[in-house]
ZAMARGU-4260 file (C-alpha; in steps of 0.2 Angstrom, whole numbers, plus 5000, padded with zeros to 4 digits):
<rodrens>
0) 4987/5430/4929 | 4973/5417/4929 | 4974/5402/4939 | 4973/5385/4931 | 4965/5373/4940
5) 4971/5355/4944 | 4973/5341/4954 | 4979/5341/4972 | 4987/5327/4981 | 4987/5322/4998
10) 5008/5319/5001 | 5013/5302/5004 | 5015/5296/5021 | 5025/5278/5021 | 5013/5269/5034
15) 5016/5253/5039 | 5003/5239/5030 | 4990/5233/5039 | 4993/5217/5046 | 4988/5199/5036
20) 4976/5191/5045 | 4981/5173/5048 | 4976/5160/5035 | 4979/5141/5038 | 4986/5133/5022
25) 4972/5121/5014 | 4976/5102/5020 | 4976/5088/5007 | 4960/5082/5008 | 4953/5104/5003
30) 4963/5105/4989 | 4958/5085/4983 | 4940/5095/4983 | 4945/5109/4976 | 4954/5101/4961
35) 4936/5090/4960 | 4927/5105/4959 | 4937/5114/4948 | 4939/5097/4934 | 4921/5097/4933
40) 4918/5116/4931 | 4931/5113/4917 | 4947/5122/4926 | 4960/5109/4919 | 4974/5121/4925
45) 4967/5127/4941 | 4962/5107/4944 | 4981/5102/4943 | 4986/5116/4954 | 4974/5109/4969
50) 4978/5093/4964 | 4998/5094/4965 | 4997/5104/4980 | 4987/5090/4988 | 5000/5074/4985
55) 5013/5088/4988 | 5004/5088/5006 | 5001/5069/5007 | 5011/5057/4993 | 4998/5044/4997
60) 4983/5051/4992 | 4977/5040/4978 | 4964/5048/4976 | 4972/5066/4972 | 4985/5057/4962
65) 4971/5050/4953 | 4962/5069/4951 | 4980/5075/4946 | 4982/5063/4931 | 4964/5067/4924
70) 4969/5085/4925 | 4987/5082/4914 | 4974/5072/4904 | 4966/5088/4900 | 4982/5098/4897
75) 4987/5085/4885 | 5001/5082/4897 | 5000/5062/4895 | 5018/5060/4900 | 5015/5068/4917
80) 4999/5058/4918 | 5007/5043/4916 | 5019/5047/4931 | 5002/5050/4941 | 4993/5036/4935
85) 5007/5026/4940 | 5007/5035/4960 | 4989/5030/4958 | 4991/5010/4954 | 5004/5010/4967
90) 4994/5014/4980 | 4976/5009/4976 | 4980/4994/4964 | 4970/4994/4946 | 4954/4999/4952
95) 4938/5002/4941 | 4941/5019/4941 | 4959/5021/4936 | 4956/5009/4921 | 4941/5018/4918
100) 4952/5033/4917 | 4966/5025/4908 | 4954/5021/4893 | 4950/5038/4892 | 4967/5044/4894
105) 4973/5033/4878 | 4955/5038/4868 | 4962/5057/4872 | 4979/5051/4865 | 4971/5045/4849
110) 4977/5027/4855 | 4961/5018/4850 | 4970/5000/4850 | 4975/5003/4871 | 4959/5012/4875
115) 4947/4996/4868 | 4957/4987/4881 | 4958/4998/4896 | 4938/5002/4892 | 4935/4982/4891
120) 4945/4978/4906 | 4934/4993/4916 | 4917/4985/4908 | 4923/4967/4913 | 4924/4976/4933
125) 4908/4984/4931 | 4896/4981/4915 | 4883/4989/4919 | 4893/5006/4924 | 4884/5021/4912
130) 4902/5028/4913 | 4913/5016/4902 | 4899/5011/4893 | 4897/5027/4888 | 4915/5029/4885
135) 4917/5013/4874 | 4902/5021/4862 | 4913/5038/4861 | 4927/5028/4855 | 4918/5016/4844
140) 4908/5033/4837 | 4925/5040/4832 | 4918/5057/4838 | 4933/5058/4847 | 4938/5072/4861
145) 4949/5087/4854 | 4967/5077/4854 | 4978/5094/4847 | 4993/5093/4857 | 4992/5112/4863
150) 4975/5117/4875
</rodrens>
């Protein structure tokens, strides 16, 4: 009778895993830099994980709640950016960047009418800033961003 060839196995032994090694959670301000990094790389889910994790750490982070409403923005989320726009004014007032980002938040929306005025308002704070100027040509070109209600 001829022998068939076949695999062997080694017979399972239930060891114990090695240990984990130790990992600090990332602090506020980390996951802030994260979400940053991972807005401008184009990450918009990966942005608003970092970014909730950050104002779950520290609630008055202005600048995370800031981070976490352009990243809804991208997600065409506008009703949770709202919410985080709003965490944002609370704590910082309307600064040049949040109505900066407003404007573009409603130009996403297809809201030209409230974009014009957030944009004008950000303009009027700083005209010579390339960023709203930049924006308000956007919205005046009418090459608007993708505004499809699904990512």
């Amino acid at each position: 009778m001829a022998l068939l060839g076949g695999c062997e196995t080694a017979p399972v032994v239930d060891a114990p895993a090695p240990p984990l090694p130790d990992v600090a959670p990332l602090a506020s301000n980390e996951l802030s830099r994260l979400g940053r990094l991972d807005l401008a790389a184009g990450n918009s889910g990966l942005a608003e994980q970092h970014f909730r994790g950050a104002v779950e750490k520290n609630g008055n982070d202005a600048d995370a709640w800031l981070g976490l409403a352009a990243a809804y923005d991208n997600l065409k989320r506008f009703d949770l950016a709202d919410r985080a726009y709003d965490h944002a004014i609370k704590l910082q007032g309307t600064t040049f960047e949040i109505i900066n980002n407003l404007g573009y938040s409603y130009l996403l929306r297809g809201d030209r009418t409230r974009a014009l005025a957030e944009l004008q308002k950000a303009a009027a704070m700083q005209p010579n800033n390339d960023v709203v100027r930049n924006n308000i040509l956007l919205l005046r070109s009418g090459d608007l961003p993708n505004r499809s209600a699904n990512p």
